[in-house]
mmCIF file of the N, C-alpha and C atoms, coordinates in Angstrom:
data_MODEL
# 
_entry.id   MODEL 
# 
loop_
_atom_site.group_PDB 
_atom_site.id 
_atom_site.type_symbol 
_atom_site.label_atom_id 
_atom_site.label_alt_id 
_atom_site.label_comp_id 
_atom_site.label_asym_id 
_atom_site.label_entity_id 
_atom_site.label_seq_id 
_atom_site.pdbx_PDB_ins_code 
_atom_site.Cartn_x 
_atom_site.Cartn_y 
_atom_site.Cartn_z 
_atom_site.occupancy 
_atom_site.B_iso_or_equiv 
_atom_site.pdbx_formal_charge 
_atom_site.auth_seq_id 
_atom_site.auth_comp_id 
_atom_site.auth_asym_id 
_atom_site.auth_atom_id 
_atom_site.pdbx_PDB_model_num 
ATOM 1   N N  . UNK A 1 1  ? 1.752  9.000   2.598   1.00 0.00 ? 1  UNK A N  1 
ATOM 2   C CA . UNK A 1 1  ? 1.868  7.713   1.943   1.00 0.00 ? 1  UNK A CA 1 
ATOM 3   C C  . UNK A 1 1  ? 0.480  7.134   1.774   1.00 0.00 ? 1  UNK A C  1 
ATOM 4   N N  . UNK A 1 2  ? 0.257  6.228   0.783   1.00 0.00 ? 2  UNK A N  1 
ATOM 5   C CA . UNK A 1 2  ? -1.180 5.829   0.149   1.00 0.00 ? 2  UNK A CA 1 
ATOM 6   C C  . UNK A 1 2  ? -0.670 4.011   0.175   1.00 0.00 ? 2  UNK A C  1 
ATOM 7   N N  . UNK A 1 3  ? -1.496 3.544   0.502   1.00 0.00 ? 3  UNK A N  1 
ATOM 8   C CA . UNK A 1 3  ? -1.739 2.071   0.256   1.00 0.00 ? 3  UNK A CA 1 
ATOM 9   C C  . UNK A 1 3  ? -2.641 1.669   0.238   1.00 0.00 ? 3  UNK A C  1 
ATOM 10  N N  . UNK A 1 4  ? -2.243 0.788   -1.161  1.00 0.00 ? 4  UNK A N  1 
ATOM 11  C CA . UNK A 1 4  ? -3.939 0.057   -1.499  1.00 0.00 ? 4  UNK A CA 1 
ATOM 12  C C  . UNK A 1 4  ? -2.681 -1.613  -1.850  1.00 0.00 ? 4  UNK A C  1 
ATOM 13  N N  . UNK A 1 5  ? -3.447 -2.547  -1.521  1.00 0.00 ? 5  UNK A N  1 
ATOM 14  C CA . UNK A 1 5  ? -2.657 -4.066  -1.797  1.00 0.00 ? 5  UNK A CA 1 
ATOM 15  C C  . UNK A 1 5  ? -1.506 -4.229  -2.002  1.00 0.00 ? 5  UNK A C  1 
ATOM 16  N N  . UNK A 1 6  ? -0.618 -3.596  -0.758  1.00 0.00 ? 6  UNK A N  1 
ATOM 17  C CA . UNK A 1 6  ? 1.234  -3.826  -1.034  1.00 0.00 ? 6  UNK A CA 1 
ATOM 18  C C  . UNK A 1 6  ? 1.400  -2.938  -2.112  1.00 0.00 ? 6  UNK A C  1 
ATOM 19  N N  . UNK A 1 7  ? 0.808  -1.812  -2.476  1.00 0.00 ? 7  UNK A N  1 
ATOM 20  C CA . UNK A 1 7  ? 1.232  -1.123  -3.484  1.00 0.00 ? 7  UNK A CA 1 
ATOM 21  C C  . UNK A 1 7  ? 1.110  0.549   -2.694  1.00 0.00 ? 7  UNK A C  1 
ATOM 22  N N  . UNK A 1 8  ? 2.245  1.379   -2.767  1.00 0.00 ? 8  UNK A N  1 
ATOM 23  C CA . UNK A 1 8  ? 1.766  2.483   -1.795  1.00 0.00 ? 8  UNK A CA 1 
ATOM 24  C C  . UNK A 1 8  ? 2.536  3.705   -2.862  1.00 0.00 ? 8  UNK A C  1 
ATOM 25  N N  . UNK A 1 9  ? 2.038  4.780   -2.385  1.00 0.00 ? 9  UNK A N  1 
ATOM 26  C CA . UNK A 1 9  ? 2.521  5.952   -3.004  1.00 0.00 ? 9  UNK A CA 1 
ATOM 27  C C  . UNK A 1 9  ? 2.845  7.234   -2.012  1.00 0.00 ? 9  UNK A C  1 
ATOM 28  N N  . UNK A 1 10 ? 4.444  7.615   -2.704  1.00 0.00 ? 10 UNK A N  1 
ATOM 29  C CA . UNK A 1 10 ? 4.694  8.881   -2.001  1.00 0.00 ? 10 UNK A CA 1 
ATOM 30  C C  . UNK A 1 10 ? 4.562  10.161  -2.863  1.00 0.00 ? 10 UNK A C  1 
ATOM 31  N N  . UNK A 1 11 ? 4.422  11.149  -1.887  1.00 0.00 ? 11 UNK A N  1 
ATOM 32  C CA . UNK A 1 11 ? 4.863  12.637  -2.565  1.00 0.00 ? 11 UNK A CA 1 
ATOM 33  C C  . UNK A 1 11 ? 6.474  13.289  -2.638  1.00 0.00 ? 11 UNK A C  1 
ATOM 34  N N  . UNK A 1 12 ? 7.296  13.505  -3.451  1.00 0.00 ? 12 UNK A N  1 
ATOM 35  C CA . UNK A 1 12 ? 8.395  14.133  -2.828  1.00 0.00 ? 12 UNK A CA 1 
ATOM 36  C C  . UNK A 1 12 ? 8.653  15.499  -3.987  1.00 0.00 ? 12 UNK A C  1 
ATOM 37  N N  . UNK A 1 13 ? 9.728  16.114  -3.390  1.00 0.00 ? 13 UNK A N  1 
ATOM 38  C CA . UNK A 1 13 ? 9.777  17.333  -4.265  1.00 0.00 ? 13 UNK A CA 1 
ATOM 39  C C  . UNK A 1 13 ? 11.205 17.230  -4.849  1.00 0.00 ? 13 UNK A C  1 
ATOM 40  N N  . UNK A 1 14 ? 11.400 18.192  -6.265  1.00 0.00 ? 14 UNK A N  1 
ATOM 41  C CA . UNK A 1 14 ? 12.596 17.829  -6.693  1.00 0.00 ? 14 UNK A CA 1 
ATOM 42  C C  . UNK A 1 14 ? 13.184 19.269  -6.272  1.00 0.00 ? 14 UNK A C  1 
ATOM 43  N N  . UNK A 1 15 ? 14.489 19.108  -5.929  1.00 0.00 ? 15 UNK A N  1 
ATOM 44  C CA . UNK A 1 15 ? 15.457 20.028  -5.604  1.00 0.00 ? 15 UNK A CA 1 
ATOM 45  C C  . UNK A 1 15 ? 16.106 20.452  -6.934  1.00 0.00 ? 15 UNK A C  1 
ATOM 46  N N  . UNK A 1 16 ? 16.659 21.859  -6.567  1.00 0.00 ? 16 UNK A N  1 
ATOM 47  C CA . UNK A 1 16 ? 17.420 22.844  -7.446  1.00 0.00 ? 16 UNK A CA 1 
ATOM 48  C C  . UNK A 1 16 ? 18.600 22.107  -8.893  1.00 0.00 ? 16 UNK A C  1 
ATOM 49  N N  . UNK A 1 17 ? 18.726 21.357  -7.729  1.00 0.00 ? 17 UNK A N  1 
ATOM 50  C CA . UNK A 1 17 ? 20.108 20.165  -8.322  1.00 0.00 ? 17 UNK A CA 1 
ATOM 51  C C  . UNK A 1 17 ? 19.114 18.553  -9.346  1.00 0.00 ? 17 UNK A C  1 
ATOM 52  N N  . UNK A 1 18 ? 17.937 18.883  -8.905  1.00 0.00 ? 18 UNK A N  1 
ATOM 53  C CA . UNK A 1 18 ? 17.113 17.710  -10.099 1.00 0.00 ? 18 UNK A CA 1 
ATOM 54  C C  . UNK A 1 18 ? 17.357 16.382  -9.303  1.00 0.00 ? 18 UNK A C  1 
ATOM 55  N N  . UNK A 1 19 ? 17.750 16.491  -7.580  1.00 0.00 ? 19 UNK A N  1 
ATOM 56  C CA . UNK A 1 19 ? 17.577 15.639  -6.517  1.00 0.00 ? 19 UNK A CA 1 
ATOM 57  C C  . UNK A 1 19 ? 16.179 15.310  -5.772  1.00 0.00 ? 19 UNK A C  1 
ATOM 58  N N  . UNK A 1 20 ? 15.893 14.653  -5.121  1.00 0.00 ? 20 UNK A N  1 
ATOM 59  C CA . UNK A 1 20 ? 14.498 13.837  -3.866  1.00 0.00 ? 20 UNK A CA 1 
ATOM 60  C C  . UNK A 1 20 ? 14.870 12.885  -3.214  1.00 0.00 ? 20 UNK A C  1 
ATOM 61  N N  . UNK A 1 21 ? 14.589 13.183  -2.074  1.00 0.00 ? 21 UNK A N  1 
ATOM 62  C CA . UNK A 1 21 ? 14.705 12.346  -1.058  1.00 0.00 ? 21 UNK A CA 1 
ATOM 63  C C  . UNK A 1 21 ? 13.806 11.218  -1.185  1.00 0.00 ? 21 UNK A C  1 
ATOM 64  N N  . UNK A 1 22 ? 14.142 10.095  -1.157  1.00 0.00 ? 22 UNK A N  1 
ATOM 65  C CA . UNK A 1 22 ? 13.249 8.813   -1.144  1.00 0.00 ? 22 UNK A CA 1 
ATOM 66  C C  . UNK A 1 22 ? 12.857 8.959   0.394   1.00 0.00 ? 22 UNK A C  1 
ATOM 67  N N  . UNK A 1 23 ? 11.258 9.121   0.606   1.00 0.00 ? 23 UNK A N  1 
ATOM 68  C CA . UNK A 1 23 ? 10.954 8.874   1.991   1.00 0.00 ? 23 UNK A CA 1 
ATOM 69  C C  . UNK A 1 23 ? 10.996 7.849   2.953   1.00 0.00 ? 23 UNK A C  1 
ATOM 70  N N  . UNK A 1 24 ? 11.526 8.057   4.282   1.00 0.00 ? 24 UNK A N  1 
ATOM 71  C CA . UNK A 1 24 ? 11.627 7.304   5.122   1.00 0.00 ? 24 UNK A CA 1 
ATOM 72  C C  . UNK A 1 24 ? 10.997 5.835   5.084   1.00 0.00 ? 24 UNK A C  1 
ATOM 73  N N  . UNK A 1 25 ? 9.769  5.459   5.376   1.00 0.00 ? 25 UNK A N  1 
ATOM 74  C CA . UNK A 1 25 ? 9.091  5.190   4.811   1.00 0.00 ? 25 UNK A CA 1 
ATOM 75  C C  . UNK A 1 25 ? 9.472  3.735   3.814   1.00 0.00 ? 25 UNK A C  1 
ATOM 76  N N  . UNK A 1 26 ? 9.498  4.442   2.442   1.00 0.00 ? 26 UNK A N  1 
ATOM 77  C CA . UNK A 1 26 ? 10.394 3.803   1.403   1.00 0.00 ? 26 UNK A CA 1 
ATOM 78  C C  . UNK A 1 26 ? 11.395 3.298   1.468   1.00 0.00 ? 26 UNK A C  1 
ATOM 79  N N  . UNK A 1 27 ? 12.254 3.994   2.111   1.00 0.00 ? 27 UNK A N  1 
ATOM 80  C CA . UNK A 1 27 ? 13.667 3.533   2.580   1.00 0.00 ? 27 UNK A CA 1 
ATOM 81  C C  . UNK A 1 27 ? 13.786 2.267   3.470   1.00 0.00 ? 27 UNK A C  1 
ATOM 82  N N  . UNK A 1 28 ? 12.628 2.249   4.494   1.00 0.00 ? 28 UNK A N  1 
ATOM 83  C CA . UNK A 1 28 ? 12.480 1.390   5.343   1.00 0.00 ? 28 UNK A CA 1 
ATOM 84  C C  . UNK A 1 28 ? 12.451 -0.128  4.764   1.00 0.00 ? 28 UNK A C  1 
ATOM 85  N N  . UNK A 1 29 ? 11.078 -0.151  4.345   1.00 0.00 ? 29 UNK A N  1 
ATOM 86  C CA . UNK A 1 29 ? 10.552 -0.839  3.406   1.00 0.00 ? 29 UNK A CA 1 
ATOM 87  C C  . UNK A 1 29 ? 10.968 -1.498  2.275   1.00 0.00 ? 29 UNK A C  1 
ATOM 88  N N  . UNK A 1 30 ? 12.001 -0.999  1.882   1.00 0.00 ? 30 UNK A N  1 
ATOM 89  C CA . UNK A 1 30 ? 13.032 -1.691  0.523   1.00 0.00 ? 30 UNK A CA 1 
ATOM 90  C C  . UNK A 1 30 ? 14.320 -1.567  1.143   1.00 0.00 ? 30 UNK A C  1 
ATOM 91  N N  . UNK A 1 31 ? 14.783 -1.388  2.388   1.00 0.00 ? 31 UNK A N  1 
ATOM 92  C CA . UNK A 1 31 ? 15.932 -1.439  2.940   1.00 0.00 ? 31 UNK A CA 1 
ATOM 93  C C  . UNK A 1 31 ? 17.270 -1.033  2.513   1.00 0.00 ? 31 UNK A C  1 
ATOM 94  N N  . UNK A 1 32 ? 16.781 0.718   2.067   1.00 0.00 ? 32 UNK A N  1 
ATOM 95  C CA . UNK A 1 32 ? 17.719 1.493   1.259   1.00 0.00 ? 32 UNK A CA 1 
ATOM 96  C C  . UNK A 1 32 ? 18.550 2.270   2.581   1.00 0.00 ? 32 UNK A C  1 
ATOM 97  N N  . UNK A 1 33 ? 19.899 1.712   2.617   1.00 0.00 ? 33 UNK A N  1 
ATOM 98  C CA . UNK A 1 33 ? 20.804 2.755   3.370   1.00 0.00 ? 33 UNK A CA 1 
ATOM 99  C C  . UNK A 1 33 ? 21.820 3.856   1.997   1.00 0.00 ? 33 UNK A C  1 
ATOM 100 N N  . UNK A 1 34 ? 22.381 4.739   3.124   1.00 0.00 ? 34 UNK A N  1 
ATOM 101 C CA . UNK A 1 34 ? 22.987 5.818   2.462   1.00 0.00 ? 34 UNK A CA 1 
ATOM 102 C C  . UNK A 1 34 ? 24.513 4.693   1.690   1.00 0.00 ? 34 UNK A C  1 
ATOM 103 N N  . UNK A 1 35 ? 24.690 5.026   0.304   1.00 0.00 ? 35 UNK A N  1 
ATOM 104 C CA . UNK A 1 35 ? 25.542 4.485   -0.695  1.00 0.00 ? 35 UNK A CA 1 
ATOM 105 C C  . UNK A 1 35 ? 25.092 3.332   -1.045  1.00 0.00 ? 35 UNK A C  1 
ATOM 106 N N  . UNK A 1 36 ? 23.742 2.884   -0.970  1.00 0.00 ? 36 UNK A N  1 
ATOM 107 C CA . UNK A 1 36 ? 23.203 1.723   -1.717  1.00 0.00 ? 36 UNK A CA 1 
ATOM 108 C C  . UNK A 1 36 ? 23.396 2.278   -2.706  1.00 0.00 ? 36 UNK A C  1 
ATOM 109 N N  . UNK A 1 37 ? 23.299 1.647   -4.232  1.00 0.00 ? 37 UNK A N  1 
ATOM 110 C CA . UNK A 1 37 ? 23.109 2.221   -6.035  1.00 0.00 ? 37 UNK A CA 1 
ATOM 111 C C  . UNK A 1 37 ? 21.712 1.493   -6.018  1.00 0.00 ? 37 UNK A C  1 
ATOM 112 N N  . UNK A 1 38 ? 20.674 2.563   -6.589  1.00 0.00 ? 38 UNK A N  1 
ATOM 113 C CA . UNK A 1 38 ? 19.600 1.792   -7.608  1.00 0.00 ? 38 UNK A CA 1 
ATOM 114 C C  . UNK A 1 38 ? 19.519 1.815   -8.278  1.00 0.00 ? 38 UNK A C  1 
ATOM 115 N N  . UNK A 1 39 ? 18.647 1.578   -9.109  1.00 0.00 ? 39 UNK A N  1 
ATOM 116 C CA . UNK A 1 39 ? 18.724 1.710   -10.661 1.00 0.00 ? 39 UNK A CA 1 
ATOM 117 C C  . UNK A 1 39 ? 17.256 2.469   -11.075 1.00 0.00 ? 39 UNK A C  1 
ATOM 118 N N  . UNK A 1 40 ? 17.287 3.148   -11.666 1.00 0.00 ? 40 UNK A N  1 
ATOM 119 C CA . UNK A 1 40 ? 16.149 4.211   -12.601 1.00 0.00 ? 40 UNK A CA 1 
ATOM 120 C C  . UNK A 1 40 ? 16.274 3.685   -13.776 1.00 0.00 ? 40 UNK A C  1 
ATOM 121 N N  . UNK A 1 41 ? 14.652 3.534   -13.788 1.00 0.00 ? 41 UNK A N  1 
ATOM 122 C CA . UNK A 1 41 ? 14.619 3.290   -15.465 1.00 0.00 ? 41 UNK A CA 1 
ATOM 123 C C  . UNK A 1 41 ? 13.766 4.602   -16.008 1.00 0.00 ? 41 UNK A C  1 
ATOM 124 N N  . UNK A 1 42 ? 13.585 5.051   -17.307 1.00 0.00 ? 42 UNK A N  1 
ATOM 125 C CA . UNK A 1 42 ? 13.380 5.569   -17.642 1.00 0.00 ? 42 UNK A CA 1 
ATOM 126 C C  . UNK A 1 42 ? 12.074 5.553   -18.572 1.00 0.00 ? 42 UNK A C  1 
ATOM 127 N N  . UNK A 1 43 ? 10.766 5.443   -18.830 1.00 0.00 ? 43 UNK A N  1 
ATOM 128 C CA . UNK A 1 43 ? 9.972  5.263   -20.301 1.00 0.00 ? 43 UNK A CA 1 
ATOM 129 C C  . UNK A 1 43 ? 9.032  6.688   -21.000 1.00 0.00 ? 43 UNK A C  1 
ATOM 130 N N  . UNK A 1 44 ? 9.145  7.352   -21.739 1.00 0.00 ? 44 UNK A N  1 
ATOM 131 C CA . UNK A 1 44 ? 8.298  8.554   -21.746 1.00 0.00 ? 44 UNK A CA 1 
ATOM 132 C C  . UNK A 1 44 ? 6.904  8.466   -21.792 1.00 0.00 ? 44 UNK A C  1 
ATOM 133 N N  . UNK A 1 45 ? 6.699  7.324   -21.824 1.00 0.00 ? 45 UNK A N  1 
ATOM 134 C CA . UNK A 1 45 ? 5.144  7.048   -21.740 1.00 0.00 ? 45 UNK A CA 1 
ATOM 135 C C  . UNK A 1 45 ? 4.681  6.717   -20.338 1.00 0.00 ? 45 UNK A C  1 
ATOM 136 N N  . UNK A 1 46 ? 5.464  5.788   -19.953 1.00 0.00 ? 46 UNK A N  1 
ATOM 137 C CA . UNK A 1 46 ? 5.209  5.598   -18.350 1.00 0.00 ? 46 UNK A CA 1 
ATOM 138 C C  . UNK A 1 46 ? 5.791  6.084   -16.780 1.00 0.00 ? 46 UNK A C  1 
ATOM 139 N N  . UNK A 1 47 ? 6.459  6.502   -17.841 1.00 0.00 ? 47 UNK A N  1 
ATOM 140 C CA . UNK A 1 47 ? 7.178  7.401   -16.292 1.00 0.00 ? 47 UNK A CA 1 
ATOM 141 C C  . UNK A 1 47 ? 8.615  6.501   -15.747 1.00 0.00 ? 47 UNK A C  1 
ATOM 142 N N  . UNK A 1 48 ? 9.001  7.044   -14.314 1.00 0.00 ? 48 UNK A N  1 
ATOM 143 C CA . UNK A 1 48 ? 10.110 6.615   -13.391 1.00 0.00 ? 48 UNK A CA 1 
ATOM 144 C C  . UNK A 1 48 ? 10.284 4.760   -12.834 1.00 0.00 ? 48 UNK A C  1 
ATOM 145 N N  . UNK A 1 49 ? 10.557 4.589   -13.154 1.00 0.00 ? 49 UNK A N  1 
ATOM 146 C CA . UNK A 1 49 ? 10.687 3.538   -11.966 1.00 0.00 ? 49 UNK A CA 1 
ATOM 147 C C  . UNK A 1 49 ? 12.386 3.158   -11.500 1.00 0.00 ? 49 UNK A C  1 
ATOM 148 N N  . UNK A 1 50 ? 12.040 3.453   -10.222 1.00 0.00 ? 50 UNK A N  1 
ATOM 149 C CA . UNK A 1 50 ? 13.375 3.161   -8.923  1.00 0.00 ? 50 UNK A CA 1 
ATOM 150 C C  . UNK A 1 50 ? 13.058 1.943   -8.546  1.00 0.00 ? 50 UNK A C  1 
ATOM 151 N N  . UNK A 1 51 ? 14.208 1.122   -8.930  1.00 0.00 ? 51 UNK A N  1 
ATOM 152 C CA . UNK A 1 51 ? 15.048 -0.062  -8.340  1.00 0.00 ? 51 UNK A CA 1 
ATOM 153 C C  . UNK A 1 51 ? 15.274 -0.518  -7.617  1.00 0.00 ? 51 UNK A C  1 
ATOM 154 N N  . UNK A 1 52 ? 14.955 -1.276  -6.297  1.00 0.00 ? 52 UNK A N  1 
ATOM 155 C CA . UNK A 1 52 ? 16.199 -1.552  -5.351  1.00 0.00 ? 52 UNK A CA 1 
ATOM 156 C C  . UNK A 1 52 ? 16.725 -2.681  -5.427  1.00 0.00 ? 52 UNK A C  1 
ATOM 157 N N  . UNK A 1 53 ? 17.661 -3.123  -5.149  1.00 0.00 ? 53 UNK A N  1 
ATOM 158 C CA . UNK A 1 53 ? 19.164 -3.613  -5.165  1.00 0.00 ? 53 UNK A CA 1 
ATOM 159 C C  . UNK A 1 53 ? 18.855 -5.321  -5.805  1.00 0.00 ? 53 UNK A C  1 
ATOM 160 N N  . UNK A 1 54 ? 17.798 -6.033  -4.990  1.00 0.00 ? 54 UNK A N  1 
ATOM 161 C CA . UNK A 1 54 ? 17.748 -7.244  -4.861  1.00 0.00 ? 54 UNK A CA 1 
ATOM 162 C C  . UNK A 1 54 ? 16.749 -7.624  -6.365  1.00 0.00 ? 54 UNK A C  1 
ATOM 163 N N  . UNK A 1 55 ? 15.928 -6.081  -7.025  1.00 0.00 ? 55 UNK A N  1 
ATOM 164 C CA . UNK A 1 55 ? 15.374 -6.309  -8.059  1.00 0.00 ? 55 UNK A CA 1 
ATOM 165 C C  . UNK A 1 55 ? 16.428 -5.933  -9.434  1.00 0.00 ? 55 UNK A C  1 
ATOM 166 N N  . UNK A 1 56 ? 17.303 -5.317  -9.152  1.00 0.00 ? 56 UNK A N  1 
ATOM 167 C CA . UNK A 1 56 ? 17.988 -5.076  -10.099 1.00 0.00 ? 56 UNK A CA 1 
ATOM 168 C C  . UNK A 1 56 ? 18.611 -5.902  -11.676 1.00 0.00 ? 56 UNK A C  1 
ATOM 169 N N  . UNK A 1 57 ? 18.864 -7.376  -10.827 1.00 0.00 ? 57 UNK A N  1 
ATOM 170 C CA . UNK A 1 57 ? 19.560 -8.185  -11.939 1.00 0.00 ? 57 UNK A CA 1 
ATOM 171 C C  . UNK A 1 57 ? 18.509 -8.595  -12.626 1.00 0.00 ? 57 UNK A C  1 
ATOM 172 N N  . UNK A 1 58 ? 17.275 -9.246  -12.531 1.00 0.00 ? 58 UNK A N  1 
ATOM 173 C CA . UNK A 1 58 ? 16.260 -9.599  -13.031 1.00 0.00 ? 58 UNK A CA 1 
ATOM 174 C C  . UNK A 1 58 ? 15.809 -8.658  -13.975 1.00 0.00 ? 58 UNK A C  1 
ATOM 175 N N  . UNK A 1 59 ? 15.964 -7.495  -13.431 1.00 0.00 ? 59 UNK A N  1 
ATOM 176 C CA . UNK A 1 59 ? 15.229 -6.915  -14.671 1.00 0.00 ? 59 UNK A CA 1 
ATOM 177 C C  . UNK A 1 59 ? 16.248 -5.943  -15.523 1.00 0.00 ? 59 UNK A C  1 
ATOM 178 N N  . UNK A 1 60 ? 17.266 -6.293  -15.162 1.00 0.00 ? 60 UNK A N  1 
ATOM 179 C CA . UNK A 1 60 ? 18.416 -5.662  -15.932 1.00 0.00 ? 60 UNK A CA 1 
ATOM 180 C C  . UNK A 1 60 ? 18.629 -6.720  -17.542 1.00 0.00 ? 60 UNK A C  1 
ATOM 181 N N  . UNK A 1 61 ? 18.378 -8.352  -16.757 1.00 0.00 ? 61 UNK A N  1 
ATOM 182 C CA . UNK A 1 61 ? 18.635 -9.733  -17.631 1.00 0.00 ? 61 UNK A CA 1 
ATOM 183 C C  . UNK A 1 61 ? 17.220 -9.156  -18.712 1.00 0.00 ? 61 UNK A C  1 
ATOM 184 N N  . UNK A 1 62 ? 15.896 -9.109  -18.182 1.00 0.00 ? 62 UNK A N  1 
ATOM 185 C CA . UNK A 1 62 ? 15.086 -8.501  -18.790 1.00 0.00 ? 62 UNK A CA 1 
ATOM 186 C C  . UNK A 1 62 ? 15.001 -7.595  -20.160 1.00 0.00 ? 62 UNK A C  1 
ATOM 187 N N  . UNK A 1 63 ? 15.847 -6.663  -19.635 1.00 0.00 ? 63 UNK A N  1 
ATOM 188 C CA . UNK A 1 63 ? 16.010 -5.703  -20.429 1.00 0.00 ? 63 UNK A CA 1 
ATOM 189 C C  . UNK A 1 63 ? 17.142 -6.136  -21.962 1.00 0.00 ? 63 UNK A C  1 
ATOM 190 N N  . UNK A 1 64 ? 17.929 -6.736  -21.550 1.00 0.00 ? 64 UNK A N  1 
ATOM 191 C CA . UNK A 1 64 ? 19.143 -7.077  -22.125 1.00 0.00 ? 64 UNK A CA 1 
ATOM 192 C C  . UNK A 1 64 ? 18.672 -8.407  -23.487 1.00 0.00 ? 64 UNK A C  1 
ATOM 193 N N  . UNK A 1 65 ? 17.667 -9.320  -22.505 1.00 0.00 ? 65 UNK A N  1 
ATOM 194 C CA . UNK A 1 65 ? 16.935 -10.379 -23.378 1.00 0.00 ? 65 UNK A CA 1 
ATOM 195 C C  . UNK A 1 65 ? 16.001 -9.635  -24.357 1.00 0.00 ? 65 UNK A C  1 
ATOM 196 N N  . UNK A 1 66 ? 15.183 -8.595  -24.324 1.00 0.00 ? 66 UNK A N  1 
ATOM 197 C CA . UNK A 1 66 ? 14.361 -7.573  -24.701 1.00 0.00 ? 66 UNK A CA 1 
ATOM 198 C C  . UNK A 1 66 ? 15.280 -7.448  -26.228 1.00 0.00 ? 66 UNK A C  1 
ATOM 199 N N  . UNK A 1 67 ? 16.463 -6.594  -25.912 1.00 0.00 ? 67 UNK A N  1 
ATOM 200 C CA . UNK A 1 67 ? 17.370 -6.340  -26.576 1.00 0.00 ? 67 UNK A CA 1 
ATOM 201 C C  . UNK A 1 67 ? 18.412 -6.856  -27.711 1.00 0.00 ? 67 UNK A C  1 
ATOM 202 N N  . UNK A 1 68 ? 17.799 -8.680  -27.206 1.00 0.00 ? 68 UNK A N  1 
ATOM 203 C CA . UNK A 1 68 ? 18.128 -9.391  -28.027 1.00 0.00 ? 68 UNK A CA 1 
ATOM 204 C C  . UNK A 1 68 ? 17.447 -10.094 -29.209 1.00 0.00 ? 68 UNK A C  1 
ATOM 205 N N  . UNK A 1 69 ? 16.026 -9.775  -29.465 1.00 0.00 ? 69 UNK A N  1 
ATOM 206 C CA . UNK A 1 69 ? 15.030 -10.170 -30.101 1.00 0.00 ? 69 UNK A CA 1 
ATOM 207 C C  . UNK A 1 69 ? 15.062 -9.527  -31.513 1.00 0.00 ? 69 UNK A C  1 
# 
């Protein structure tokens, strides 16, 4: 794990099935237990970004207002 100003980075590997374990770590830290849902977004320019729970509606409303323009 890497941290620079509340901002940190992991390594993980993808499995056979196109699965990764979110590290411990991470899990801790955003207070992900087993059957939480997050949300993945997707951009081909910028890559992944994983969700957790309490950021979800905000930037779901985000997306949706985006959508309405």
């Amino acid at each position: 794990m890497r941290n620079h100003d509340d901002k940190f980075a992991w390594t993980v590997k993808i499995g056979e099935k196109g699965q990764f374990v979110i590290p411990k770590d991470a899990r801790d830290m955003f207070d992900l237990h087993p059957g939480d849902t997050i949300l993945v977004l997707g951009d081909r320019k910028r890559g992944l970004a994983i969700l957790p729970k309490e950021a979800q509606k905000e930037y779901i409303s985000r997306i949706f207002d985006e959508l309405e323009k």
